[in-house]
Steps between C-alpha positions, in 0.01 A plus 500: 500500500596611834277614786522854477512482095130322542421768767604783245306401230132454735606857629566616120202373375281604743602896475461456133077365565521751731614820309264388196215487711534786747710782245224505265234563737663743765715723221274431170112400572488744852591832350313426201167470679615800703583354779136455674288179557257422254270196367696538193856447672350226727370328200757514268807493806330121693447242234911568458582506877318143509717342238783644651369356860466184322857493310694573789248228740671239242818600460541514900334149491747371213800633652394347849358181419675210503480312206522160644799249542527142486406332838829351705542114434196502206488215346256452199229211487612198272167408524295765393256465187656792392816373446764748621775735279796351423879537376511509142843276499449205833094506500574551864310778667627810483797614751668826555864447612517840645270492743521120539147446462216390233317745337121513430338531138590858399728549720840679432833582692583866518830619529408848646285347763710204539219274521219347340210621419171366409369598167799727425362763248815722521732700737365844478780801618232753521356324800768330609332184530435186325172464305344151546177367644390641762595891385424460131168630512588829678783566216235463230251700654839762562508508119150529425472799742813655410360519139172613592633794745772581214204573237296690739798722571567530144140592450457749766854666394426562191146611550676791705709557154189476310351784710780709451528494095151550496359728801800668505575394899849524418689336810765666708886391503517299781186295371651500134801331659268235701319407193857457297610299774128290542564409140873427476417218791164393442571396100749280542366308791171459346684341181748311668251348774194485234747243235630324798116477678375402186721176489391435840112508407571247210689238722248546779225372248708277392601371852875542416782636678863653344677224558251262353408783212890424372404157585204477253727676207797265533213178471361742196853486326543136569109439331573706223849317421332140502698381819154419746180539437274716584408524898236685686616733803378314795370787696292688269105450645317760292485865521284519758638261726867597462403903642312297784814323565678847563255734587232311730208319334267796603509735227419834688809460735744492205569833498584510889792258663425178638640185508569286274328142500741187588793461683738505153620109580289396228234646227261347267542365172350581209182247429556263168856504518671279290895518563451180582696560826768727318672764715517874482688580311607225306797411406686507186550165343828583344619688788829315687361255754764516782521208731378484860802572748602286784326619815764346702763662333752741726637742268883583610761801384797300324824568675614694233388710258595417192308200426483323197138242391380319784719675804888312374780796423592557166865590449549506176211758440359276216224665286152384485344359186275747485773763452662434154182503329401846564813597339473684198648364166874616431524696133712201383289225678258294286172648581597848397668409207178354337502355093830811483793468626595816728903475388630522165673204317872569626410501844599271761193401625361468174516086462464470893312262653207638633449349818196510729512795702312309832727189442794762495371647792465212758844389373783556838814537333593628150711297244792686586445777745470438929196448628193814427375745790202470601256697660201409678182660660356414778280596801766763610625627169744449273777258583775495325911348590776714466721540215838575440559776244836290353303164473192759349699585257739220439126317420364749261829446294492132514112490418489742170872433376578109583197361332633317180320643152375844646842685469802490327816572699784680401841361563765646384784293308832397661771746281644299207883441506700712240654307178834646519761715707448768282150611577583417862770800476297709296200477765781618774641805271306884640294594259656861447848306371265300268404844335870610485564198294281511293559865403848401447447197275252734292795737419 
């Protein structure tokens, strides 16, 4: 997302608080209490200017905040009690090759902010910032406020409908089109932000962020398809302790922004654990193990482009193994013939050998024909050699009409020699003269 995109969205959202909260009370709740200052107004009009004072406090605090990044040159400590996260394939600690630097536990690489961040939650558009440690607090308290102010508002707005249906205080246009408009906006975002908050209140219990939320399902799959055993998620201390870990241990300062406790390089583990030293996530044992590269190697461009295995040219364009045997069976080949024969008795190919159709295929030349065409795929496309039309077709006639057994060939017999002169002059005599003589010899 671009800079101004991020910038649209902050400015977007924050007309949309701000119409909610400011529409219903200037063009709905004012003319309905007549427009003069009473106890009533004050008391029904503050409690919801609070909330709103509060939502928009934390959403200027999320947007603002930085969420933390990883220190320059961190290393972590081998020789912490702790132990330290690690790469599920090398056991190494863990190493992000775009920013050329290790990564804490929890830490992810974002590609909008192009860095990483510590305890990644998610990248958030609607506040055009990252959401990790240090700024995770305010978006949860954002959520929790934008669902309380949402209910008031619904509450208040429909009290003024209420009132009209049953005191007969009906509105006038321009507040009938303010209360159309205070529901059409204020519905949605209170179910769209009330499902998505409510998520958010479960993994905050549960001390659990997005990523590690898909995390914990992919480890549930592998559990419940017998590949590992069951582990415990390492960070989970108890309800209590895993607010305290967002919110501040002091539990009457939850509801207002502070900062978070740590530094987000490390976090404690969960007491009894018994992974036995196992990382998070672990891995799947029958997932492909691929081999540590070289360090030392210098990758270099071939000179050309049309490789072929491990960087030699391949002129010929020979097909891989791999090729022939995702070919489908021909309707005369073995495999789609099955215990029937797909040709009747007097065919050809009846009593033909069947032959192996992978043999067949890794076979260069034919019995009779020139050398096949081959084509081959590689990292640039299709390769292929040119062919001559001629030799094309001069193949396709040797192939299906020079194999011995499949066809019968007609030749034509040399003409036979006549037995006498006499038939050899009666082949030369017109055939009109022929009629007149035998007309004649008939009378």
């Amino acid at each position: 997302m671009g800079r101004l995109t991020g910038r649209l969205f902050v400015f977007f959202t924050t007309c949309l608080i701000a119409f909610i909260a400011y529409s219903s009370q200037i063009f709905v709740i004012w003319p309905w209490y007549g427009r003069e200052l009473s106890v009533e107004l004050l008391q029904l009009l503050v409690p919801f200017n609070i909330l709103v004072g509060l939502l928009l406090w934390n959403y200027a605090k999320c947007v603002t905040t930085d969420p933390g990044g990883v220190p320059p040159h961190w290393r972590p400590d081998m020789n912490d009690r702790d132990g330290y996260e690690v790469k599920k394939l090398t056991r190494s600690p863990r190493y992000c090759r775009t920013c050329q630097n290790y990564k804490p536990p929890r830490a992810h690489h974002c590609s909008q902010c192009k860095r990483c961040v510590l305890r990644m939650d998610h990248h958030c558009p609607w506040v055009n910032n990252c959401v990790g440690h240090f700024n995770y607090g305010h978006f949860v308290r954002f959520l929790f406020y934008v669902d309380l102010a949402c209910s008031y508002h619904l509450a208040m707005v429909t009290r003024r409908v209420w009132s009209d249906t049953t005191f007969w205080d009906e509105p006038s246009g321009r507040e009938l089109i303010f209360i159309v408009l205070n529901f059409a906006t204020c519905i949605p975002v209170l179910l769209a932000v009330g499902i998505f908050s409510l998520y958010h209140f479960y993994s905050l219990l549960g001390n659990t962020t997005t990523i590690e939320g898909w995390e914990k399902d992919k480890v549930a799959t592998l559990v419940r398809r017998g590949r590992i055993q069951e582990i415990k998620f390492p960070y989970n201390l108890g309800m209590r302790r895993n607010i305290e870990s967002v919110l501040g241990p002091n539990p009457l300062m939850w509801c207002c922004p502070t900062v978070p406790p740590g530094n987000g390089l490390k976090y404690p583990l969960a007491e009894g654990d018994d992974s036995d030293g196992e990382q998070w996530p672990p891995r799947d044992p029958e997932a492909y193990v691929h081999p540590d590269t070289d360090p030392e190697h210098n990758f270099q461009l071939p000179p050309s482009p049309w490789t072929y295995e491990n960087g030699s040219l391949n002129p010929t364009l020979q097909p891989s193994s791999s090729a022939p045997r995702r070919r489908k069976p021909t309707p005369t080949s073995t495999a789609a013939q099955g215990p029937y024969a797909s040709v009747p008795p007097y065919h050809p190919d009846y009593n033909r050998e069947a032959k192996d159709e992978d043999e067949e295929a890794y076979e260069k030349d034919d019995a009779i024909g020139r050398p096949r065409e081959f084509v081959r795929r590689g990292s640039e496309g299709y390769e292929v050699r040119q062919i001559d039309r001629e030799e094309l077709l001069k193949q396709y006639i040797e192939d299906n009409t020079a194999q011995p057994g499949r066809y019968n060939l007609y030749v034509p017999d040399p003409p036979s020699e006549p037995d006498s002169g006499t038939d050899l002059d009666d082949e030369q005599v017109p055939l009109a003269e022929k009629l007149e003589r035998w007309r004649a010899s008939g009378l």
